[in-house]
C-alpha positions in Angstrom: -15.4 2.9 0.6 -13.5 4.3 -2.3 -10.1 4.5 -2.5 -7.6 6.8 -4.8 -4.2 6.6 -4.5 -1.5 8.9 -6.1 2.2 9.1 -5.6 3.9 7.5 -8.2 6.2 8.4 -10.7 10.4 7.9 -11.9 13.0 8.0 -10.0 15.8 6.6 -9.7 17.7 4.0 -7.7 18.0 4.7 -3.7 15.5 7.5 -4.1 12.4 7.8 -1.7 8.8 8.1 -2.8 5.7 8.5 -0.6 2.3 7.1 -2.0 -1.0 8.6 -0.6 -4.3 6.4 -0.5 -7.3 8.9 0.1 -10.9 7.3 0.8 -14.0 8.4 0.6 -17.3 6.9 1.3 -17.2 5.5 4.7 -15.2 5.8 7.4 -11.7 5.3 7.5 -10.7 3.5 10.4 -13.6 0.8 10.1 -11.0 -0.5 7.9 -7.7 -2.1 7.6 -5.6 -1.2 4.4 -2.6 -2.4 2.3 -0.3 -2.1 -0.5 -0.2 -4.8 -3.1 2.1 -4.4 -6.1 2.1 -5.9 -9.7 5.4 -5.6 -12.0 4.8 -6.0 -15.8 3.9 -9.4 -16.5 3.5 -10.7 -12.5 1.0 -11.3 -10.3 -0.1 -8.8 -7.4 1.5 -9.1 -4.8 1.4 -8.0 -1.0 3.8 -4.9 -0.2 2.4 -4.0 3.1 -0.3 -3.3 5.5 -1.8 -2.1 8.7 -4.8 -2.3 11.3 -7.5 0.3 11.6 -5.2 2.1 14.3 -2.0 2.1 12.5 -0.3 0.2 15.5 0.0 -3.1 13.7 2.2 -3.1 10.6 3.7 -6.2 8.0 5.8 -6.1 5.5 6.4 -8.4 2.7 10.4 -9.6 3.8 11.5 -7.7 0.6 10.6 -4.1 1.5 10.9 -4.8 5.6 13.3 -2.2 6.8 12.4 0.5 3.4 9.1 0.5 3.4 7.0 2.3 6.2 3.0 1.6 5.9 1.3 4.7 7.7 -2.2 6.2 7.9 -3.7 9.1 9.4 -7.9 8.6 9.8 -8.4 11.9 10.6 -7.5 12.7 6.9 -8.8 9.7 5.6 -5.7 9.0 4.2 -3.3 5.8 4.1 0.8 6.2 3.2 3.7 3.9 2.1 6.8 5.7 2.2 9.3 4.0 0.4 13.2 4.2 0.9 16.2 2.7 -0.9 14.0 1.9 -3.7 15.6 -1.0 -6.4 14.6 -1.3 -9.8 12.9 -4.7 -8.9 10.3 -2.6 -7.2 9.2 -0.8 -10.3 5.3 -1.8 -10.7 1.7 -0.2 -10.3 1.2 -0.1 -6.8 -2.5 -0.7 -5.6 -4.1 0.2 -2.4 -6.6 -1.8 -0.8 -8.8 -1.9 2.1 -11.4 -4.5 4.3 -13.5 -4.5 7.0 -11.2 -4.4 10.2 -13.8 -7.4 11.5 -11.7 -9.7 9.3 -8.3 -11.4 11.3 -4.8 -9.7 10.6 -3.5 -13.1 10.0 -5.4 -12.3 6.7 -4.0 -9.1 5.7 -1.5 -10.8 3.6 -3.8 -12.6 1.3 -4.9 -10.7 -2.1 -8.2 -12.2 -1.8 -9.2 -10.8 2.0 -9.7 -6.9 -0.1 -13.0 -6.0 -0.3 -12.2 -2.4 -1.9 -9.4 -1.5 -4.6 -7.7 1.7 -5.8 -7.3 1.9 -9.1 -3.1 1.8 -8.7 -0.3 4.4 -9.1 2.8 3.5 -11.6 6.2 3.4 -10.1 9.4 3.0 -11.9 13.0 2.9 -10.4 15.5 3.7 -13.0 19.2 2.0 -12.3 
């Protein structure tokens, strides 16, 4: 599967921004799919993510409560909607997907992602 995301852009403290993830390839739901972040000089880290169906969600405890992980297979397409954003969450965000046969206790781990996005740029002015 590949995997585009778009979204990103400026804004400024306690605005809102909603990144899409469309793929292509294969179909959707025979995937799970996250967010992973990486600030200037950081690792990547986990954001978010969600089963094949949507109904099971995580959060990293930093963005629990203004984040909302989404996706609609129909239209291919994954979302993070992000609320209250702080300047600590200005980074590239990357989507990511793998095989929903692997176990959610692995959706947190960097490693478990098969497939990649190639990352959209967000920046939170204070």
């Amino acid at each position: 599967v590949q995997l585009q995301a778009s979204g990103g852009g400026l804004v400024e403290a306690g605005s809102s921004l909603t990144l899409s993830c469309v793929a292509s390839g294969s179909t959707f739901s025979r995937y799970a799919m996250a967010w992973f972040r990486q600030a200037p000089g950081k690792e990547r880290e986990f954001v978010a993510a969600t089963s094949w169906s949507g109904v099971d969600t995580f959060y990293r405890d930093s963005v629990e409560g203004r984040f909302t992980i989404s996706r609609d297979n129909a239209k291919n397409t994954g979302f993070l909607l992000m609320n209250g954003l702080k300047p600590e969450d200005t980074a590239v965000y990357y989507c990511a997907a793998v095989d929903v046969r692997k176990p959610m206790w692995t959706y947190r781990d960097l490693g478990s992602y098969d497939f990649w996005g190639q990352g959209t740029l967000v920046t939170v002015s204070s």
